[in-house]
N, C-alpha and C positions, 0 to 999 in steps of 0.2 A: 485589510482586504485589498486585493491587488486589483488593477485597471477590468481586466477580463471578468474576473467575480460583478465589480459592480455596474457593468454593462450588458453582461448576459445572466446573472443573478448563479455563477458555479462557473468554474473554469471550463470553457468551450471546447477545450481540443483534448479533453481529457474523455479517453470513450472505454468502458467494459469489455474487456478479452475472454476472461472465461475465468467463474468459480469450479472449487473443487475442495475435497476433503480427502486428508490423508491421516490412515493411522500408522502413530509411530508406538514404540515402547520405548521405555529409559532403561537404566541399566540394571536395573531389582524385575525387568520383564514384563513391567504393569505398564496396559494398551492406554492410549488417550489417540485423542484426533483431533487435528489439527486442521483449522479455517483457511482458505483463503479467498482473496477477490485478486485479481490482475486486473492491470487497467495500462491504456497507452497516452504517453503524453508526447506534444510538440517539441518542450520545454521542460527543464527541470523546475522552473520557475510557478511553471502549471501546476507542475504535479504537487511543489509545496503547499500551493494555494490552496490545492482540492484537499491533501491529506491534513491539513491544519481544520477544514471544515467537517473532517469524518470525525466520528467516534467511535472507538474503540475501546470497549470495557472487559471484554474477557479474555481469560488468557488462552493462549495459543489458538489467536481468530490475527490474522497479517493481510494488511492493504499494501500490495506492492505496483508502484507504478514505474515501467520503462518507459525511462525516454533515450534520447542520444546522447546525451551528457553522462548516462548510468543509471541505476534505478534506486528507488525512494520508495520507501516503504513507511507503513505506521504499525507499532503493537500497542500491546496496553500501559508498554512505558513511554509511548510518544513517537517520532518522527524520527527518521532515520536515514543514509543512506548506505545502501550496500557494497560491502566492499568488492570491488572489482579484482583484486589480485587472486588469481589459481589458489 
């Protein structure tokens, strides 16, 4: 647990943007829908701290946090970050 966790009990500059659900379909045309939460951070440093504290158990539910350094994300395979390249 990093310094900000254990002085304000969660990463402090990590704040909620806005959920939403989107349906997609695969390629046999069967609907599913898919989670998300956005959230904004100072630090990518932040955003590991806070995404190592979430849980994510089901599939196609994604914790994605921007920060300046790029965004970071969790699914139910664990922590991640996104690739920046087009």
């Amino acid at each position: 647990m990093g310094f900000l966790s254990k002085l304000f009990g969660g990463s402090a500059g990590v704040r909620l943007v806005k959920t939403y659900s989107q349906q997609k379909a695969n390629p046999l045309g069967q609907k599913f829908t898919c989670h998300y939460e956005i959230y904004r951070a100072r630090t990518a440093q932040e955003a590991r701290e806070f995404l190592e504290a979430k849980t994510v158990t089901e599939p196609c539910t994604y914790v994605v946090i921007e920060t300046p350094e790029g965004n970071w994300g969790k699914d139910k395979s664990g922590v991640y970050k996104e690739n920046s390249q087009p």
